[in-house]
PyMOL commands that place a pseudoatom at each C-alpha (Angstrom):
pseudoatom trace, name=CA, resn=UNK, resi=1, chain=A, elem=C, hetatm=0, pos=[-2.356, 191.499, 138.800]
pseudoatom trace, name=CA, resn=UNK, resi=2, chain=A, elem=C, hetatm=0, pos=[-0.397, 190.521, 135.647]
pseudoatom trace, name=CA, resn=UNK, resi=3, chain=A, elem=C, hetatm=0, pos=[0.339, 187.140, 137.186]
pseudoatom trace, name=CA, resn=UNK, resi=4, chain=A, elem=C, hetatm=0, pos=[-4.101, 186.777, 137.455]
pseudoatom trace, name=CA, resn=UNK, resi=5, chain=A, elem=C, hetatm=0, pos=[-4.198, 187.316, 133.708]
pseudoatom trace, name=CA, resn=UNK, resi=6, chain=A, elem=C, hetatm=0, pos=[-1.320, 185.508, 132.383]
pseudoatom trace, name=CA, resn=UNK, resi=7, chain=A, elem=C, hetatm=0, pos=[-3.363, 182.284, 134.386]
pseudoatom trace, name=CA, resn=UNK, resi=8, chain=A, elem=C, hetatm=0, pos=[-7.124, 183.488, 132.977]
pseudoatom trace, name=CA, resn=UNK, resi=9, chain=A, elem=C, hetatm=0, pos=[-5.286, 183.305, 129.565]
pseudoatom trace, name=CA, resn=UNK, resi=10, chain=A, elem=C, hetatm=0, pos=[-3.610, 180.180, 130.148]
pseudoatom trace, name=CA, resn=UNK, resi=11, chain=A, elem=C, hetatm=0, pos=[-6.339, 178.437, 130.856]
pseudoatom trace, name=CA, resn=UNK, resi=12, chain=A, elem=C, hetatm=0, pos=[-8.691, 180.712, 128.383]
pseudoatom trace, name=CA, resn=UNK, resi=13, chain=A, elem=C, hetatm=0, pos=[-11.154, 182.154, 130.635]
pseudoatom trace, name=CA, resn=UNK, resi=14, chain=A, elem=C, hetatm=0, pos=[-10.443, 185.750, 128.933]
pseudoatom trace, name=CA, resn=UNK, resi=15, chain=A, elem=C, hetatm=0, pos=[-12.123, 184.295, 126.403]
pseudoatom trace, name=CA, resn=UNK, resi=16, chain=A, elem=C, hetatm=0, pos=[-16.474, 184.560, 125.647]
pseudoatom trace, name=CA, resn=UNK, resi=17, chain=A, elem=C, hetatm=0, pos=[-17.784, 181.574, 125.734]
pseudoatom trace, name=CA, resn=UNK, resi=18, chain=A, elem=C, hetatm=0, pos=[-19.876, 179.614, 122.317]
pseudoatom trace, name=CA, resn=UNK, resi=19, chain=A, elem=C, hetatm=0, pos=[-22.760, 179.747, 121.545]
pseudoatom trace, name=CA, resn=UNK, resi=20, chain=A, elem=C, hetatm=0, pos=[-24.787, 177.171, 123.278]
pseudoatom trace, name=CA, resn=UNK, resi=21, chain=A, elem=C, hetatm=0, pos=[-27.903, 175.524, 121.204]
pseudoatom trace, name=CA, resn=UNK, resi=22, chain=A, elem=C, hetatm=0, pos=[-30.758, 174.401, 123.327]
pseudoatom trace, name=CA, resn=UNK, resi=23, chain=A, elem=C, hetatm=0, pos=[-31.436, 171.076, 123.612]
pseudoatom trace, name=CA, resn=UNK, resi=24, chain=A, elem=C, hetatm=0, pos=[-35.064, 169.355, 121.734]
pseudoatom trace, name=CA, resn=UNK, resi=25, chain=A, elem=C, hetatm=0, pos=[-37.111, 168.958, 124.834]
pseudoatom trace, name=CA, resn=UNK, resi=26, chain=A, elem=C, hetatm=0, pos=[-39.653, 166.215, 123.038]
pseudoatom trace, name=CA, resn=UNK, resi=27, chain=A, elem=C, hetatm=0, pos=[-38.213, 163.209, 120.994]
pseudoatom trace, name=CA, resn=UNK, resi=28, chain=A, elem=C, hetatm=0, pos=[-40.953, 161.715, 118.767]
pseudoatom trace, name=CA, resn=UNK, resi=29, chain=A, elem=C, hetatm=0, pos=[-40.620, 157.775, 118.754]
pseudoatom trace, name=CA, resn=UNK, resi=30, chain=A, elem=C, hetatm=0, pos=[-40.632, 155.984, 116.277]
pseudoatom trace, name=CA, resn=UNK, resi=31, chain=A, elem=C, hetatm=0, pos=[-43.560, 154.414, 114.296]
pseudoatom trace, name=CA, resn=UNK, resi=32, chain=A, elem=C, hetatm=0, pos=[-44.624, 151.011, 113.923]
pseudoatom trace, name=CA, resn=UNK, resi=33, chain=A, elem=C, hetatm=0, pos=[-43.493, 149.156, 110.922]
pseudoatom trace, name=CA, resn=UNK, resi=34, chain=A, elem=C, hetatm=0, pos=[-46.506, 147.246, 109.236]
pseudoatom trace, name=CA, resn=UNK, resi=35, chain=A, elem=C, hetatm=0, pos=[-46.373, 144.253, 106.797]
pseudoatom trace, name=CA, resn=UNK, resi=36, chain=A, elem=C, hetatm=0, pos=[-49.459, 144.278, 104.745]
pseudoatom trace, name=CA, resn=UNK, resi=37, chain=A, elem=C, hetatm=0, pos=[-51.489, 140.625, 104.150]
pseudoatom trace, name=CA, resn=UNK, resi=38, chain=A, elem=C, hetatm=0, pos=[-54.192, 139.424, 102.352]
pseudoatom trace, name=CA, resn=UNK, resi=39, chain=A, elem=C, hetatm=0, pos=[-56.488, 139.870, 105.386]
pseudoatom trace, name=CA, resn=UNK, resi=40, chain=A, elem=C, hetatm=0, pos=[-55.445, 143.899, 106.313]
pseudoatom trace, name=CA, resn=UNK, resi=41, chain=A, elem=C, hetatm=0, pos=[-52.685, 145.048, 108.061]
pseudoatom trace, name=CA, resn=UNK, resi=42, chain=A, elem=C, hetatm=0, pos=[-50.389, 142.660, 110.301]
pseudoatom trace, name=CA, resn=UNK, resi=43, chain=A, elem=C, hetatm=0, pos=[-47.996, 143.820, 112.938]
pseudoatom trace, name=CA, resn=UNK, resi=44, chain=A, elem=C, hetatm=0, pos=[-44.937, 141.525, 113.757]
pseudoatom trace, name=CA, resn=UNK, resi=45, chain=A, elem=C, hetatm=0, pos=[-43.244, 141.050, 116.781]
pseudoatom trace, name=CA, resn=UNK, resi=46, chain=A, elem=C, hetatm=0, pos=[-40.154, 142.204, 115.373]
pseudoatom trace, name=CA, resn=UNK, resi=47, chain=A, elem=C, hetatm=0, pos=[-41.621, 145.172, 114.509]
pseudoatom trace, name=CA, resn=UNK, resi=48, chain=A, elem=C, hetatm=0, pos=[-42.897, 146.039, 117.934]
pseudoatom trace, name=CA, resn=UNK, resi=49, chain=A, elem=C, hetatm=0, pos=[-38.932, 145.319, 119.423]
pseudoatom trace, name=CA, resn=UNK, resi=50, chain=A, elem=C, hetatm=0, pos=[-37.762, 147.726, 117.199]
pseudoatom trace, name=CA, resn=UNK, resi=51, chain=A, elem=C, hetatm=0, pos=[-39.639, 150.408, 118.956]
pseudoatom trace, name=CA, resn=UNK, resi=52, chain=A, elem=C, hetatm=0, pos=[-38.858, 152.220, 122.452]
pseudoatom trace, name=CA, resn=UNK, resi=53, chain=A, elem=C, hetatm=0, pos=[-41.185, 152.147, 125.136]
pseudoatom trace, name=CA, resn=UNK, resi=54, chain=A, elem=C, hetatm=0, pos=[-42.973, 155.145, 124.317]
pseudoatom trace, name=CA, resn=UNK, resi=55, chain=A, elem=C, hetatm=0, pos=[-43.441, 154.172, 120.949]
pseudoatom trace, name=CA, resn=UNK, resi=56, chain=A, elem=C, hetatm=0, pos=[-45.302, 151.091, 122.170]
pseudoatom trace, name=CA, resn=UNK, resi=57, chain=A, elem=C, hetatm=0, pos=[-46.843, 152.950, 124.648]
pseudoatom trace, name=CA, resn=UNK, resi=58, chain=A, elem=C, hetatm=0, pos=[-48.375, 155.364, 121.669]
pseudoatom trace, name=CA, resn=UNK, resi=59, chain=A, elem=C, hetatm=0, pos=[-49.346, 152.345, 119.763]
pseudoatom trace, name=CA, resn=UNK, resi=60, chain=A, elem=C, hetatm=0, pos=[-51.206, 150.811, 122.654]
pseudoatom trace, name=CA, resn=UNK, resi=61, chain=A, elem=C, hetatm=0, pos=[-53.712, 154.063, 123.260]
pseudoatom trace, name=CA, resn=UNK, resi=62, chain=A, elem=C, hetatm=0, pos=[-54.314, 153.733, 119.330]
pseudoatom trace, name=CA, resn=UNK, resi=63, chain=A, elem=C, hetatm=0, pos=[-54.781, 149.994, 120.004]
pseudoatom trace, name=CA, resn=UNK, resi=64, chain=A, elem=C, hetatm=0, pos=[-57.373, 150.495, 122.979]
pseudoatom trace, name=CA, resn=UNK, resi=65, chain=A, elem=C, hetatm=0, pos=[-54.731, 149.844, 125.537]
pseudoatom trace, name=CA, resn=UNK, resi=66, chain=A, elem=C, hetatm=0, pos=[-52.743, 151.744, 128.295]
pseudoatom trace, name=CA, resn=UNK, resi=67, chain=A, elem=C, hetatm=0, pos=[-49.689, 149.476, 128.985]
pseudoatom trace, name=CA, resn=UNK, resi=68, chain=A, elem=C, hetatm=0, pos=[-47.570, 150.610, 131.672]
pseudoatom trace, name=CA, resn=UNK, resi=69, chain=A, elem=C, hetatm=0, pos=[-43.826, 152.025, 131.238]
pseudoatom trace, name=CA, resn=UNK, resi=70, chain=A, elem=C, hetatm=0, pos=[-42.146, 150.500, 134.357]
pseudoatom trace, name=CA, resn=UNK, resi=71, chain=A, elem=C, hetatm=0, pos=[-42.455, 147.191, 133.137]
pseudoatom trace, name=CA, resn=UNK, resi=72, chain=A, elem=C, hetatm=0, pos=[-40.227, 145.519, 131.255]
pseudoatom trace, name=CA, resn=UNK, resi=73, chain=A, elem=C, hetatm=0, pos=[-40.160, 146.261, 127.352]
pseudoatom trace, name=CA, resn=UNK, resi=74, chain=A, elem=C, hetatm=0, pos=[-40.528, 142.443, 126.699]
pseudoatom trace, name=CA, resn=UNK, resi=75, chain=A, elem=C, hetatm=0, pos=[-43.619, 141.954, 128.234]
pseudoatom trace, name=CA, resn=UNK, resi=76, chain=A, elem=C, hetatm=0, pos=[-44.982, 145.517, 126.906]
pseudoatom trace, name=CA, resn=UNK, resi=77, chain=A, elem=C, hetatm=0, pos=[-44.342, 143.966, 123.115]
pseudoatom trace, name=CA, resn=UNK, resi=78, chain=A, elem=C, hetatm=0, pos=[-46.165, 140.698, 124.351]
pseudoatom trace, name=CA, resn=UNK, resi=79, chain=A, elem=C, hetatm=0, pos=[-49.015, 142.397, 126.199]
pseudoatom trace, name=CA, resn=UNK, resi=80, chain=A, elem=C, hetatm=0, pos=[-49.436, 144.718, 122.387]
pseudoatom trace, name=CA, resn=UNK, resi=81, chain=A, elem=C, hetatm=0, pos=[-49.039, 141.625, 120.495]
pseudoatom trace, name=CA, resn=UNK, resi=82, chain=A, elem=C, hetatm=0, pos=[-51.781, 139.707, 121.997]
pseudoatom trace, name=CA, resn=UNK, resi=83, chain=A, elem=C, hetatm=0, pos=[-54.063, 142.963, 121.489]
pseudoatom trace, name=CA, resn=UNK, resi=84, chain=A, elem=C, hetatm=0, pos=[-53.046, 143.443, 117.665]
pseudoatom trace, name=CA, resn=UNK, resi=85, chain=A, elem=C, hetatm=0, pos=[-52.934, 140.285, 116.400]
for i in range(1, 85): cmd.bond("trace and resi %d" % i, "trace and resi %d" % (i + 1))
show_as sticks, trace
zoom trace
């Protein structure tokens, strides 16, 4: 018996374990950057890489457009570019 809790306290399972903080189930992305012109608001290409596919997802529905995830993010940005510029 005294050789089972010299081990548990060795390796420190006598003690309670911390505290654990739940994870954020929903991760907002991030919004669209937008340079302003003379003729309204313009959207760069740049600004449409900087965002993750859900991002450009959201921007799409606002857009008009349901682009599709499993494609590749460089022909997501293309397909919203052509629609917003």
């Amino acid at each position: 018996m005294f050789l089972i809790e010299w081990i548990k306290k060795l390796f420190g399972l006598n003690e309670t374990p911390a505290k654990v903080q739940p994870i954020k189930a929903k991760v907002e992305p991030k919004k669209a950057a937008v340079a302003k012109g003379p003729k309204g608001p313009k959207v760069t290409k740049a600004a449409l890489n900087k965002l993750t596919k859900a991002g450009l997802e959201e921007e799409g529905r606002k857009a008009g457009i349901e682009l599709d995830k499993r494609k590749k993010k460089a022909d997501l940005v293309n397909e919203l570019y052509k629609v917003l510029k």
